[in-house]
N, CA, C and O atoms as a Tinker XYZ file with bonds, in Angstrom:
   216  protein
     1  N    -18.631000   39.040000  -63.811000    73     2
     2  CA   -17.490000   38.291000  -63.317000    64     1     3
     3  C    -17.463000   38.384000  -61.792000    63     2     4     5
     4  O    -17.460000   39.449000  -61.174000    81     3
     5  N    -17.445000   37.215000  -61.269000    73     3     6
     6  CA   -17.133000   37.509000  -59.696000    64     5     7
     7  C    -15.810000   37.852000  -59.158000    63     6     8     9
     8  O    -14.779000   38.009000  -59.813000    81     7
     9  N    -16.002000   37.975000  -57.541000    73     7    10
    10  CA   -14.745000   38.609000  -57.380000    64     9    11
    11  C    -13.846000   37.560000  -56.634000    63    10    12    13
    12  O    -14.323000   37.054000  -55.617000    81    11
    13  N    -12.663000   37.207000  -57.018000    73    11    14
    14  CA   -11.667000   36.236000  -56.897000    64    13    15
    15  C    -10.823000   36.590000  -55.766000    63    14    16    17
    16  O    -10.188000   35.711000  -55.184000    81    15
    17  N    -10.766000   37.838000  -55.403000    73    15    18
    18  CA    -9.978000   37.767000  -54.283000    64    17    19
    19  C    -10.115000   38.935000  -53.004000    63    18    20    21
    20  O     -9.537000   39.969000  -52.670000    81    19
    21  N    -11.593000   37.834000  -52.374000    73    19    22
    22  CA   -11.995000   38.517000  -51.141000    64    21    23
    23  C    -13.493000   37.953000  -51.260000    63    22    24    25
    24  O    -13.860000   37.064000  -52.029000    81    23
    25  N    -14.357000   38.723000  -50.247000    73    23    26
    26  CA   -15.527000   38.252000  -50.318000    64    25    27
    27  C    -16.204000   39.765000  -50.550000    63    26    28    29
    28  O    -15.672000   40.865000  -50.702000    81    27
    29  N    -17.506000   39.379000  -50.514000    73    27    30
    30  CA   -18.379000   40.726000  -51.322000    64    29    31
    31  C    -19.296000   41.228000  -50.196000    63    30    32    33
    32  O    -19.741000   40.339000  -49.470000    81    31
    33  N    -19.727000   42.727000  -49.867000    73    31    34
    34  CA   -20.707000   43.186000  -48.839000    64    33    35
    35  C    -21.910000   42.635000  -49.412000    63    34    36    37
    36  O    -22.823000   42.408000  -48.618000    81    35
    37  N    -22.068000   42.413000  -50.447000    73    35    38
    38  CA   -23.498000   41.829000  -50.946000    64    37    39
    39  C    -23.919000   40.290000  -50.704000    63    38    40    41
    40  O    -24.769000   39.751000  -51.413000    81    39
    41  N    -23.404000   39.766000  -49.877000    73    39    42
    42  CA   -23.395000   38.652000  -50.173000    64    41    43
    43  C    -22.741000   37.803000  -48.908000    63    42    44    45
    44  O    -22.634000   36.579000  -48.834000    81    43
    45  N    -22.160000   39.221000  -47.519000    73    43    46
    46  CA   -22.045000   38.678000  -46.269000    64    45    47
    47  C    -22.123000   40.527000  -45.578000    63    46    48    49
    48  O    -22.028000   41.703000  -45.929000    81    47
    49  N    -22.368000   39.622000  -44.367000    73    47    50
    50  CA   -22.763000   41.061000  -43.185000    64    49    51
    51  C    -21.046000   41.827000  -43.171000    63    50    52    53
    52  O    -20.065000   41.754000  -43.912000    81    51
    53  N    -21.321000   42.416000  -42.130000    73    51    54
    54  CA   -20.188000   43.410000  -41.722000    64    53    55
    55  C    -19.201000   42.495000  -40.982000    63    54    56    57
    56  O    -18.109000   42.126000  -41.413000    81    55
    57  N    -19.584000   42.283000  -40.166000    73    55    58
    58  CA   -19.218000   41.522000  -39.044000    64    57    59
    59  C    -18.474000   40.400000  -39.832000    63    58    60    61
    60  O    -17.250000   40.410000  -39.702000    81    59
    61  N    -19.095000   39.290000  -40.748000    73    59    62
    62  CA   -18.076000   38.389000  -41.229000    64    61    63
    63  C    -17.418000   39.133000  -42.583000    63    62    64    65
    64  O    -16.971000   38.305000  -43.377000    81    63
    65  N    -17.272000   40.521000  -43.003000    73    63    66
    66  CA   -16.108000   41.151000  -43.657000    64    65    67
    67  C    -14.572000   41.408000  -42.726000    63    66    68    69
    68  O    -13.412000   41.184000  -43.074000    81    67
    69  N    -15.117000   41.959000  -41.439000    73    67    70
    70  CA   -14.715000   42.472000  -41.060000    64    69    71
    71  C    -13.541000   40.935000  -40.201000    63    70    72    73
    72  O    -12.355000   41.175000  -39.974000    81    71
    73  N    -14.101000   39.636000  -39.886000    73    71    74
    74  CA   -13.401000   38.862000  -39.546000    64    73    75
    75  C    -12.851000   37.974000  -40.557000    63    74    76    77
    76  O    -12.015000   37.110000  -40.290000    81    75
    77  N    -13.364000   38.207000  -41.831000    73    75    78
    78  CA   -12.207000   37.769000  -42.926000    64    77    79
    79  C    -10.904000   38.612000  -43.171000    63    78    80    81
    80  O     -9.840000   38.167000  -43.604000    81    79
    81  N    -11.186000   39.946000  -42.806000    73    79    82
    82  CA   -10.179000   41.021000  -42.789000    64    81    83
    83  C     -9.158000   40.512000  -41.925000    63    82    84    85
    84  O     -8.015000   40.162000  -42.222000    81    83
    85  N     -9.848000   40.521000  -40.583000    73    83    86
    86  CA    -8.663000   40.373000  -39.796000    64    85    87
    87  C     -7.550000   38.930000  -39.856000    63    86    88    89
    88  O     -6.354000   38.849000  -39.578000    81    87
    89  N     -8.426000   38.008000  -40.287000    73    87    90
    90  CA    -7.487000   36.817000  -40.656000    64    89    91
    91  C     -6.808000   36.467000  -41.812000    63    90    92    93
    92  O     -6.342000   35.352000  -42.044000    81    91
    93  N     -6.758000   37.500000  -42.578000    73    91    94
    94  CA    -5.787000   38.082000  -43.337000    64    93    95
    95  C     -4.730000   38.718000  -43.433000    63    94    96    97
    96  O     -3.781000   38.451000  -44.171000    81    95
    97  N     -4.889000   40.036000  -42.319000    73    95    98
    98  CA    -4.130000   40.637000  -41.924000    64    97    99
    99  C     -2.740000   40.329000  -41.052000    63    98   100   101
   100  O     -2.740000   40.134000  -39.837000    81    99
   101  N     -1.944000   40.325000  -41.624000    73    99   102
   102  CA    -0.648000   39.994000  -40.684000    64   101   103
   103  C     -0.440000   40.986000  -39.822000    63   102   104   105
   104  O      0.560000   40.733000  -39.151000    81   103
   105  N     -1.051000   42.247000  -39.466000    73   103   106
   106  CA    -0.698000   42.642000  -38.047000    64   105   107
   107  C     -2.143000   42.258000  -36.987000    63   106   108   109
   108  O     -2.442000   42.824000  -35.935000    81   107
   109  N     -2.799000   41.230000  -37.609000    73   107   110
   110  CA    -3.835000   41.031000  -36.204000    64   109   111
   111  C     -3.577000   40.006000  -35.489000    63   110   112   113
   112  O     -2.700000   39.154000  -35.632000    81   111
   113  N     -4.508000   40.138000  -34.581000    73   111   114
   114  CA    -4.132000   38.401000  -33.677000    64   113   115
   115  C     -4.623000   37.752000  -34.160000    63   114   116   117
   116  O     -3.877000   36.788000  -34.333000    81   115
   117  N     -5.805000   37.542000  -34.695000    73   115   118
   118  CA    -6.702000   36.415000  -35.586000    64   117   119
   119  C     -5.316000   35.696000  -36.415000    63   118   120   121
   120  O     -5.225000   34.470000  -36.341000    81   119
   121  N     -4.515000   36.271000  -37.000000    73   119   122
   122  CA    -3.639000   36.028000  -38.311000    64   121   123
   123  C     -2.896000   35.189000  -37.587000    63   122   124   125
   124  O     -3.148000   33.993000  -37.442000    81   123
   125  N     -1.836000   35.862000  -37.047000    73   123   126
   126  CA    -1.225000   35.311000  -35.923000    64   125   127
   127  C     -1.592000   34.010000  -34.974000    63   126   128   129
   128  O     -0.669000   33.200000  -34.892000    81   127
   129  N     -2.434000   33.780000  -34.462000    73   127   130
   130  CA    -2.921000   32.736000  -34.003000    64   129   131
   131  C     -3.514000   31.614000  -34.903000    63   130   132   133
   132  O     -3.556000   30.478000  -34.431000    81   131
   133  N     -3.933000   31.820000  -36.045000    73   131   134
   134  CA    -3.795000   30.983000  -37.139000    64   133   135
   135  C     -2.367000   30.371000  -37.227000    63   134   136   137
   136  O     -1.998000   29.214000  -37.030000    81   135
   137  N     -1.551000   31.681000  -37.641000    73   135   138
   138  CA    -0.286000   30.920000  -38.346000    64   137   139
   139  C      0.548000   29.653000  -37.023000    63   138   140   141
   140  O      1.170000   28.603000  -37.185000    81   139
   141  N      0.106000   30.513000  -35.663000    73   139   142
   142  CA     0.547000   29.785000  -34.662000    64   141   143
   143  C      0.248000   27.789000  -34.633000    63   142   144   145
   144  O      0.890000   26.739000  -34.605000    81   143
   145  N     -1.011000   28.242000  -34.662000    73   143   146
   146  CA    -1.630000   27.081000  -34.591000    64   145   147
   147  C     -0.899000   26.092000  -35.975000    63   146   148   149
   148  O     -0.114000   25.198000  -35.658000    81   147
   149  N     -1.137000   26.266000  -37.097000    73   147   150
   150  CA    -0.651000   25.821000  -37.927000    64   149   151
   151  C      0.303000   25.042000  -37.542000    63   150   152   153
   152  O      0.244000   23.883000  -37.132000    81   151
   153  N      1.673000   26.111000  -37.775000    73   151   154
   154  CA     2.492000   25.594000  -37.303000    64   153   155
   155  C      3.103000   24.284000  -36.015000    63   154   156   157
   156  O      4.075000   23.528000  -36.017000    81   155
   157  N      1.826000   24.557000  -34.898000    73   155   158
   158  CA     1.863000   23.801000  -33.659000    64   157   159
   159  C      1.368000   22.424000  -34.581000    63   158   160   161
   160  O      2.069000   21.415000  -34.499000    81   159
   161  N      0.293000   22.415000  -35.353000    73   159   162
   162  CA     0.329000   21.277000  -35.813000    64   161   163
   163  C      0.883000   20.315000  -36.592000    63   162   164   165
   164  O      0.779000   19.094000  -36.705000    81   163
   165  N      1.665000   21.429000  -37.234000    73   163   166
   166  CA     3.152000   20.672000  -38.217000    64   165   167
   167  C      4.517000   20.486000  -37.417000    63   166   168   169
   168  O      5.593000   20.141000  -37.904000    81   167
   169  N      4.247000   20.786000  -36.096000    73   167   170
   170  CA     6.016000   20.698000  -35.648000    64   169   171
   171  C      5.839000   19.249000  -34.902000    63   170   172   173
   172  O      4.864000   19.315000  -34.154000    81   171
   173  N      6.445000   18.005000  -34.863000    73   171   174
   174  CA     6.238000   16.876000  -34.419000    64   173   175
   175  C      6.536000   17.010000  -32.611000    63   174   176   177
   176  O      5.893000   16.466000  -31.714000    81   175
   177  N      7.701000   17.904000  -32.499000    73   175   178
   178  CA     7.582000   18.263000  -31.107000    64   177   179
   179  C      6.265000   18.522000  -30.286000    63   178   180   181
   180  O      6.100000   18.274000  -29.092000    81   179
   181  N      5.530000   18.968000  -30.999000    73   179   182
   182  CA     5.025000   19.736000  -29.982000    64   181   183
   183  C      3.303000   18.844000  -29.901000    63   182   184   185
   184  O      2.851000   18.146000  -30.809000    81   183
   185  N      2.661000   19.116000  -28.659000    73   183   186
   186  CA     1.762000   18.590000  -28.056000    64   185   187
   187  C      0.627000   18.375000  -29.124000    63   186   188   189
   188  O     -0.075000   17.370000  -29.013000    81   187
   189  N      0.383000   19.370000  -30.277000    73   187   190
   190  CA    -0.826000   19.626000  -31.413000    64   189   191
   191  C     -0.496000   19.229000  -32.516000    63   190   192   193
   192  O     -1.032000   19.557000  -33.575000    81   191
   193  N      0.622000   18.318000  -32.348000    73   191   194
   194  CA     0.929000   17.744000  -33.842000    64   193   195
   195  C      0.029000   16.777000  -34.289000    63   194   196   197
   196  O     -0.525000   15.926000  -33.594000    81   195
   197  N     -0.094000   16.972000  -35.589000    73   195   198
   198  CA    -1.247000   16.438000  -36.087000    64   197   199
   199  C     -1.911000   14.580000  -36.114000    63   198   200   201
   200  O     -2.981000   13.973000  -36.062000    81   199
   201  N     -0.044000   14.246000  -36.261000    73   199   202
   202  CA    -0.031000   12.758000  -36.095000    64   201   203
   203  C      0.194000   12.659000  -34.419000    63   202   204   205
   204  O      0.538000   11.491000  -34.238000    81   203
   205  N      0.161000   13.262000  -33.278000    73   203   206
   206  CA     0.270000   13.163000  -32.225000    64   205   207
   207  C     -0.730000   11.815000  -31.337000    63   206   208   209
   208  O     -1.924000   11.765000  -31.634000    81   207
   209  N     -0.399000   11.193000  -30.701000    73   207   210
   210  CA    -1.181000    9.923000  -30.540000    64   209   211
   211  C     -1.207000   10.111000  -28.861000    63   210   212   213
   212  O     -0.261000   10.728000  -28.371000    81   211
   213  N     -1.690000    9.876000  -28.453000    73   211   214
   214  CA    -1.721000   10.432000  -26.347000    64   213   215
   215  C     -1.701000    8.758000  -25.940000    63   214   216
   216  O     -1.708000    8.411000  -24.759000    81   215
């Protein structure tokens, strides 16, 4: 059975464990700057909205 929730050392290096970790993690910046961004693209205010037209 594989594994459903995460990724496997067999099957990726350290380095991309270690940056799936952190963008998971709600106390990193990776996380954080995700959720940021997100958000910048769902708020119509703002400059990164998704339907934004220049």
């Amino acid at each position: 059975m594989s594994n459903r929730n995460g990724i496997s050392g067999y099957t990726h290096t350290q380095t991309q464990i270690d940056d799936y970790a952190n963008q998971n993690n709600p106390n990193s910046h990776a996380y954080q700057a995700n959720n940021d961004n997100h958000a910048n693209q769902c708020n119509p205010n703002n400059a990164n909205y998704a339907g934004h037209k220049k």
